[in-house]
Structure formats: C-alpha cells, structure tokens
N, C-alpha and C positions, 0 to 999 in steps of 0.2 A: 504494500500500500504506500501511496505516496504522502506528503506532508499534507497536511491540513490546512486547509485555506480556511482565514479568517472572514466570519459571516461577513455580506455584503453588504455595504454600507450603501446610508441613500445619496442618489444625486446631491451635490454639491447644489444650495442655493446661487441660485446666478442674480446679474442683479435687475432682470427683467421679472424673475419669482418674487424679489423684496420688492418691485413696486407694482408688483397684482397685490400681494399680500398688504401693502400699505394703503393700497384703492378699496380691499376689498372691504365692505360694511355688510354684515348680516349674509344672507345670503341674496346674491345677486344674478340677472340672467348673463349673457355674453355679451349681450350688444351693452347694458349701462355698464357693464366693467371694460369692455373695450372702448366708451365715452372716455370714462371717469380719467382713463389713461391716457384719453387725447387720441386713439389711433383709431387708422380708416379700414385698414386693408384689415379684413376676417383670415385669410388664410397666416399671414404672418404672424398675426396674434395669436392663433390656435397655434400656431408651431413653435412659438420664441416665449411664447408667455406661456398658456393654458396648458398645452401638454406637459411642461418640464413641473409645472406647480403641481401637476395630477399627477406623474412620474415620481416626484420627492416625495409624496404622499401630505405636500402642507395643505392643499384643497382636495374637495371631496365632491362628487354630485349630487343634488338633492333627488336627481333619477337614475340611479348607475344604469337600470335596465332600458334605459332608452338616450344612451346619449344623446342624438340627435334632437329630442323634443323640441319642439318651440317655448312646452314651459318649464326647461331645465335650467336648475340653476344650482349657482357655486357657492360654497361657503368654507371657510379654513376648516380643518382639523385641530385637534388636540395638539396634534406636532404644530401645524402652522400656525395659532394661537401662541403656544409657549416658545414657539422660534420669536414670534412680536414683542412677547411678554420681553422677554429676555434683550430685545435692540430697543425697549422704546419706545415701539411704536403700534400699541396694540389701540384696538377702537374701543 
C-alpha cells in the first residue's frame, strides 16, 4: 500500500467567493446577487463567482434538486457564515 494522502481540503476562497459572500444577504436569487455585484454577463458569473462558492461549499441552494429553477436561490452555509464571521464581514 502506498502512503496516505491527506483528506482533501476545500477550494481555496478566491476573491470573486469573498465578494459573493460579502453581497450575499439572506438568501438571494442569481440575477439580485449578480446586480448587487454590478455584473452583466450570467455565464461568467456562474463560472468565476457561483460555481467556485458552491464548489468551496460557502453557499448552498435553497433547490439543490433543481438547479436550474427560476425560483432558486442562494444563501451561505455554516462554513460561508463563519468564513465572514471570522474577516469581518458577516451580515
């Protein structure tokens, strides 16, 4: 058997996750947190913002079973809470 690799750790917060995470209030749909952020384009915000915060596990869906919905919405986790907690900048 070979050595043991140390459990996975999560995605590194980048700093397009700290400013969803500093937008983010309550739970919110895509389009007011893609506002709140100032940005136009949906696809580069689902790939540079929303997927890496849903990867690190700081946000969560209010519908995992249906991403797509039109009434899905985001709100932090536990981790994405006490990641704020911890910089400052919690709501």
């Amino acid at each position: 058997m070979g050595p043991k690799l140390p459990p996975k750790s999560p995605p590194p917060v980048t700093g397009e996750v700290r400013r969803l995470l500093e937008a983010l209030t309550g739970e919110m749909l895509r389009r007011e947190l893609q506002e709140a952020l100032g940005l136009k384009h949906e696809d580069h915000f689902r790939n540079a913002y929303l997927a890496p915060a849903l990867d690190a596990g700081m946000i969560e869906m209010t519908i995992p079973d249906k991403p797509r919905s039109s009434k899905q919405r985001y709100r932090p986790t536990d981790q994405g809470r006490q990641w704020l907690n911890e910089r400052g900048g919690a709501h």
